[in-house]
N, C-alpha and C positions, 0 to 999 in steps of 0.2 A: 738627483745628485748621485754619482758615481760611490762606494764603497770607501770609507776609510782602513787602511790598516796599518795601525800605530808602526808596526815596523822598518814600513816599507817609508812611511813618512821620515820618519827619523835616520833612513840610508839616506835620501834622496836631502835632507835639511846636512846629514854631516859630509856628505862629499860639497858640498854648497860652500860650508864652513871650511874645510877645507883647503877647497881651491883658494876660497881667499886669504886665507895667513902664508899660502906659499905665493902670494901676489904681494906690492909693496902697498896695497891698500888699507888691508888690516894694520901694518905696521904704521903703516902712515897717519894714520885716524887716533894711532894712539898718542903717537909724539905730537901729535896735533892740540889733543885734548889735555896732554901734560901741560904744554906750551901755553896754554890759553889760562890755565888755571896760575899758573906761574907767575905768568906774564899780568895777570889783573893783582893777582896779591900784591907784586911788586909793588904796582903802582900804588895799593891801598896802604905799604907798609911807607909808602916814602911819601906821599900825600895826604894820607888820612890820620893823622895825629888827632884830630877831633874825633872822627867817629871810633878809633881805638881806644880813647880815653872815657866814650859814652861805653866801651864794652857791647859793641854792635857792629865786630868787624868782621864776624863768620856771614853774618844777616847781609850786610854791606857787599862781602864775595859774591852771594847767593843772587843778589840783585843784580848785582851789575854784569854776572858770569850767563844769568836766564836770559837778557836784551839779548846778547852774543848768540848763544845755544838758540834763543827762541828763532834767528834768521839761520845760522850754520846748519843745525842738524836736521831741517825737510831739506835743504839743497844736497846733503852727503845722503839720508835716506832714497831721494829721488834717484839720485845716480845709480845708490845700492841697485835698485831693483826695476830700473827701468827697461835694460836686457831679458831680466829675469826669464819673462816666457817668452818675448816676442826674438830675443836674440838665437834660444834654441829653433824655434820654429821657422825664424829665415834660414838659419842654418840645415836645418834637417833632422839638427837629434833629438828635438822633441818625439820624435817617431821611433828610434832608438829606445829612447827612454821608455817609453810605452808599450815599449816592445817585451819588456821584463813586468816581472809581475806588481806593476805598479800602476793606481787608477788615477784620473785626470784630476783629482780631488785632493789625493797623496802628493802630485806636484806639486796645488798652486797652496797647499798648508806646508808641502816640505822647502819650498824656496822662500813663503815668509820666514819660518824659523829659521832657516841658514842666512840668510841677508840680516833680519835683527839680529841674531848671535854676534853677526861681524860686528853689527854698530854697539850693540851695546856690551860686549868684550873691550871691544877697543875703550870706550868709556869708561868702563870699571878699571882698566888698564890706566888709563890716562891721570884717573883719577883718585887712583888707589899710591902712583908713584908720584902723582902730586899732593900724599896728603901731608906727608914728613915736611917737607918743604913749607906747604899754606903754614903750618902749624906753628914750624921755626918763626915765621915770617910775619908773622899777625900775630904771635904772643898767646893772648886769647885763641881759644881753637873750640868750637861747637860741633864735635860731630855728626849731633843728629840733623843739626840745619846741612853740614854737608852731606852726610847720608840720601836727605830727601832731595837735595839738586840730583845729586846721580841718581835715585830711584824714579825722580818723576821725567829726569831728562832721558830716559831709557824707556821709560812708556810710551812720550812724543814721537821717540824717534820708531816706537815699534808703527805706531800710527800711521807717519806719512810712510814709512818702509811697507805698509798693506795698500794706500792709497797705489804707490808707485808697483805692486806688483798685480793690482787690479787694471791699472791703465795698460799694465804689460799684456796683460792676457786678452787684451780684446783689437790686439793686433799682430801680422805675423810681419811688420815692418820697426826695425830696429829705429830710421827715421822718422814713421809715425808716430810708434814712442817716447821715442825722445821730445818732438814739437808739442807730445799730449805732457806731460813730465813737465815739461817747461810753460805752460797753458796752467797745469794746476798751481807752480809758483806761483806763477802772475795773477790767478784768479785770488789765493788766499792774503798776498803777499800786497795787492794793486786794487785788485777792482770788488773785494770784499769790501776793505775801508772806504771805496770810493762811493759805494754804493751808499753805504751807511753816512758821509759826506751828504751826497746829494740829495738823499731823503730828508734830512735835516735841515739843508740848507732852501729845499721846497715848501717843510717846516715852516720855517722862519720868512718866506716869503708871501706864506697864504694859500701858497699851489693844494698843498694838502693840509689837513683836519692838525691843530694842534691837541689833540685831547690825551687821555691817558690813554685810550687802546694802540693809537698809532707810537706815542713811544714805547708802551710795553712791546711794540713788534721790533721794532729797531732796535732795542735791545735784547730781546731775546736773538733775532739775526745773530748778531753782534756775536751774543756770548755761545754761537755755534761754530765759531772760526777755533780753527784748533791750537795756534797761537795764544789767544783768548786766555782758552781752557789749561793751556800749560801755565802760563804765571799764577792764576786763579787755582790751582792745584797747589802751586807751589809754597803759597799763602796756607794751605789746609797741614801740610807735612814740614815746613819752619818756620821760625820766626818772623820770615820777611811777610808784611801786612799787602793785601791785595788793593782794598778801600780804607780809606782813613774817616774817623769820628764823623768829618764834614759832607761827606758823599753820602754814608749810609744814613746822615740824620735826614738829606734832603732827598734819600729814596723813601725814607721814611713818612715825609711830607707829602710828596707824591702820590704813594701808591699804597698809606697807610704799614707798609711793611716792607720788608727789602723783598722782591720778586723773588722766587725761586731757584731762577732761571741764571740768576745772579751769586749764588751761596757755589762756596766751594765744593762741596759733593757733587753738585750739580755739573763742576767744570768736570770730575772726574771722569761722570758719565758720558759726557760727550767724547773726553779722549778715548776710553773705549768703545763709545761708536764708533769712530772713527777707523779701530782695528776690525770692530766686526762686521759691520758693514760693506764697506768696499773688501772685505776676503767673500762677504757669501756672496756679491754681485761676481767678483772674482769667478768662483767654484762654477756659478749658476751660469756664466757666459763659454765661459772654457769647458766646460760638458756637456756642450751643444756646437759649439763648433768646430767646421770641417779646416782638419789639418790639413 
């Protein structure tokens, strides 16, 4: 692996950031994230007369706001960063770039940070001028349950924003990108769940072994999707509950105790896999290949 030098990482993450607040993207993502937060309160402030009166309407936001956020923010991280290397590299200026005292390692760490910065600015943006408003609007206001939607929905998004700049650097085709970008949706989004579907449903058919180890796998599987792991975090940092009394007594039954692999720390860990990971295959692909 090529040399880090914090410097040079931090030129190359702030012209990143940058370009995009003078792009209508940053701005966009923020009146997006207003809009979205607004727009759900609305509904719970004119709908939810029950769960305002249980005092469970910040929890209530947080729930129905993570379904949203859980599909929206890999699709806006994806896009973030799916240019990323592979756009400089068809273009030429990755070679530019490299040309100043900056090593192939300092890229693909200073274009994570400048692509997250965009996504999770615009978030704390969105969601910092949507907090007067939720607050007006829902009566009750918990800020630490809304604190932890924007801290952990900013972690998510740093995740697939590494995924999408790892798939970037292992092509110098803007189009292959893009169809891998769109491949990892579908993989987490489509043929994750389906997999987890069909194993189950061979389960139940006799194809395969119903014992405890085959569904200790398919649940571990399961709680490696990073979707998963964001709601499952979400449960650790507010109020909003992941499993309820009935699920955890009958993993109890199971497997004598709730798996591991199932507790929230555990989602936590995976969403920072998910960052670190895919940037060191990132680092390790992109400092071996010929520009």
């Amino acid at each position: 692996m090529s040399s880090v030098d914090v410097e040079s990482v931090r030129a190359i993450a702030t012209k990143d950031f940058r370009d995009s607040i003078r792009s209508w993207v940053f701005w966009g993502l923020s009146v997006f994230f207003f809009t979205l937060l607004v727009t759900v309160t609305g509904f719970l402030a004119y709908f939810g007369e029950d769960i305002a009166a249980q005092g469970a309407t910040t929890a209530a936001l947080v729930g129905y706001v993570s379904e949203i956020t859980r599909l929206v923010i890999p699709l806006i991280a994806l896009i973030l960063g799916w240019k990323a290397i592979a756009g400089e590299r068809e273009s030429g200026s990755i070679k530019v770039l490299l040309s100043l005292p900056h090593s192939r390692t300092d890229v693909i760490l200073g274009k994570l940070i400048g692509r997250s910065t965009v996504l999770s600015v615009s978030l704390l943006i969105g969601f910092t001028l949507a907090g007067a408003i939720v607050a007006a609007m829902l009566g009750s206001f918990d800020v630490t349950d809304y604190a932890g939607l924007l801290a952990v929905s900013i972690l998510y998004g740093i995740a697939y924003t590494s995924i999408a700049i790892a798939v970037s650097s292992l092509t110098r085709s803007t189009t292959i990108a893009g169809a891998a970008v769109f491949a990892v949706f579908v993989l987490f989004y489509i043929v994750w769940d389906a997999v987890v579907g069909a194993v189950s449903l061979l389960m139940a058919l006799d194809y395969l072994p119903q014992g405890e180890n085959t569904a200790q796998a398919v649940l571990f599987y399961q709680s490696l999707d990073p979707g998963t792991a964001y709601t499952s975090v979400l449960s650790l940092v507010t109020s909003v509950a992941e499993m309820d009394g009935q699920t955890v007594a009958m993993l109890e039954t199971m497997f004598d105790a709730v798996p591991f692999y199932l507790t929230d720390w555990f989602a936590l860990v995976v969403l920072l896999f998910w960052i670190v990971v895919p940037t060191a295959v990132a680092v390790y692909r992109f400092d071996r290949v010929d520009l």
